[in-house]
C-alpha positions in Angstrom: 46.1 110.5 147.6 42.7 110.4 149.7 43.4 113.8 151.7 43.8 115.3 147.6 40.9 113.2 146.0 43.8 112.4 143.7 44.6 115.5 142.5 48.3 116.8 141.6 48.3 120.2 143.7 50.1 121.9 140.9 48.8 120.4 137.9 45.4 120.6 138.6 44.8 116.6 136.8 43.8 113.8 138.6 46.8 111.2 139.7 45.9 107.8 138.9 46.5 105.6 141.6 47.4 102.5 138.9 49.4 104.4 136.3 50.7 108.2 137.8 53.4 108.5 139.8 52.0 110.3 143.1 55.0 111.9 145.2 55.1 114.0 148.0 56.5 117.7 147.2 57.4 119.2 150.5 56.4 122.8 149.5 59.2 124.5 151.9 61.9 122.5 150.9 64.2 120.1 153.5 66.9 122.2 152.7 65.1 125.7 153.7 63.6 124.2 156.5 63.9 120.7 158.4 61.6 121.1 160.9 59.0 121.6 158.6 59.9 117.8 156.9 57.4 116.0 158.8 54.6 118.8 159.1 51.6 118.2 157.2 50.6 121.8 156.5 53.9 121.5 154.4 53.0 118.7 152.0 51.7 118.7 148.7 50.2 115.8 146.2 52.3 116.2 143.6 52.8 114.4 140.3 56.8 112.9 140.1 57.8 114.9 137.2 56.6 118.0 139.3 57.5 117.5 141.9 61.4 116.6 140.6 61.3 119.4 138.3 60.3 122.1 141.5 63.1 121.0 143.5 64.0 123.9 145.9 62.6 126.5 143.5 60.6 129.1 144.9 57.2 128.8 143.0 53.6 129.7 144.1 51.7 127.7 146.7 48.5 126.1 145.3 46.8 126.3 148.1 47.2 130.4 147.6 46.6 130.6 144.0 43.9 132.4 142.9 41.4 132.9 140.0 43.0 134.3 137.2 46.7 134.1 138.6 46.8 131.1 135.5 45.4 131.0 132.1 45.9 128.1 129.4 46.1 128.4 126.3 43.8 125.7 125.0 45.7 125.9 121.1 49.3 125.4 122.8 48.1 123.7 125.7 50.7 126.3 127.6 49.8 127.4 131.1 50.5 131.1 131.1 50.4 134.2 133.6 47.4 135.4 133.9 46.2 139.4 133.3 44.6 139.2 137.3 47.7 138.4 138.4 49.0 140.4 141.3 52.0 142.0 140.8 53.8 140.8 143.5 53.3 137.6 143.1 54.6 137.9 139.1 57.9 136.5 140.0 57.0 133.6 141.7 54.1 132.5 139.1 57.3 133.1 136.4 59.3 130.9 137.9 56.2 128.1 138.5 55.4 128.1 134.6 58.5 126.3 133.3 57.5 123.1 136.3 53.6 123.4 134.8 54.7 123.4 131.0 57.0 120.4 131.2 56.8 118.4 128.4 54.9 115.3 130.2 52.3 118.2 131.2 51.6 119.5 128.1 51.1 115.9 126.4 48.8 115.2 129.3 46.8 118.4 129.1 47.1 118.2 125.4 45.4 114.7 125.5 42.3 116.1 127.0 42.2 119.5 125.5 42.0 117.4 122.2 40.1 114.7 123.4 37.7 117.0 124.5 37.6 119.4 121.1 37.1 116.3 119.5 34.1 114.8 121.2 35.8 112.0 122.4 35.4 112.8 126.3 32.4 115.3 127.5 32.4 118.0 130.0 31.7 116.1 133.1 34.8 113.3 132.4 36.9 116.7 131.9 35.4 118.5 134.8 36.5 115.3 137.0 40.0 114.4 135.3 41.3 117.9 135.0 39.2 120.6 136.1 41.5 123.5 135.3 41.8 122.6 131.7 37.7 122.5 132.3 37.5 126.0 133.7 39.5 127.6 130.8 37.2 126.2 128.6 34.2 127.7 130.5 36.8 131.2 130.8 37.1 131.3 127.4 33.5 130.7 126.4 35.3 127.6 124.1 32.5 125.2 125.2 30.8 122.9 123.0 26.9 123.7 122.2 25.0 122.4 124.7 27.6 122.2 127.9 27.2 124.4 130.5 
């Protein structure tokens, strides 16, 4: 949790240490690879319904993910390909999106896409609790007057 200042590596949203469910997601599964089962390289913070739902899928690494490989869609609260995408990397991203847009994800990124639209929560609390959701805003010039 310390090592990811809390953050779910594939979710982008903080983990809170009271109420989340932190797990480990080994990010080349046991089954591919044992050796790698006790290799730190290999972990990932990972959110429980994540990290259950990746399994042994093969889905991108977020530590390789770059800008643009994910957009959200801040009216659906979907996390979609994005246009920078590289095309070789289209597959894997395809098979990531069902794990990012479980239902548990989109109430949680819901909850501060709307808390946020509705002035309940400001830019800096976003920017700190889920700074993807955060960016997309900034992307898609959606923020309110006066935020930077």
């Amino acid at each position: 949790m310390d090592k990811y200042d809390q953050y779910c590596a594939y979710l982008a949203m903080r983990i809170e240490r009271a109420t989340g469910s932190p797990t480990v997601d080994h990010f080349v599964p046991k089954e591919r690879d044992w050796q790698l089962v006790y290799e730190w390289s290999n972990y990932r913070l990972s959110a429980g319904c994540v990290n259950g739902a990746k399994s042994t899928k093969d889905v991108v690494d977020p530590f390789e993910v770059q800008l643009g490989w994910f957009e959200l869609d801040l009216d659906t609260f979907y996390v979609r390909r994005g246009a920078p995408a590289p095309p070789a990397e289209h597959a894997r991203i395809d098979e990531t999106l069902p794990i990012l847009n479980l239902r548990q994800c989109l109430a949680q990124r819901g909850d501060f896409i709307t808390r946020y639209r509705d002035k309940k929560i400001d830019l800096p609390h976003l920017e700190f609790y889920a700074p993807f959701i955060a960016s997309e805003y900034r992307r898609q010039g959606r923020l309110h007057l006066g935020d930077a």
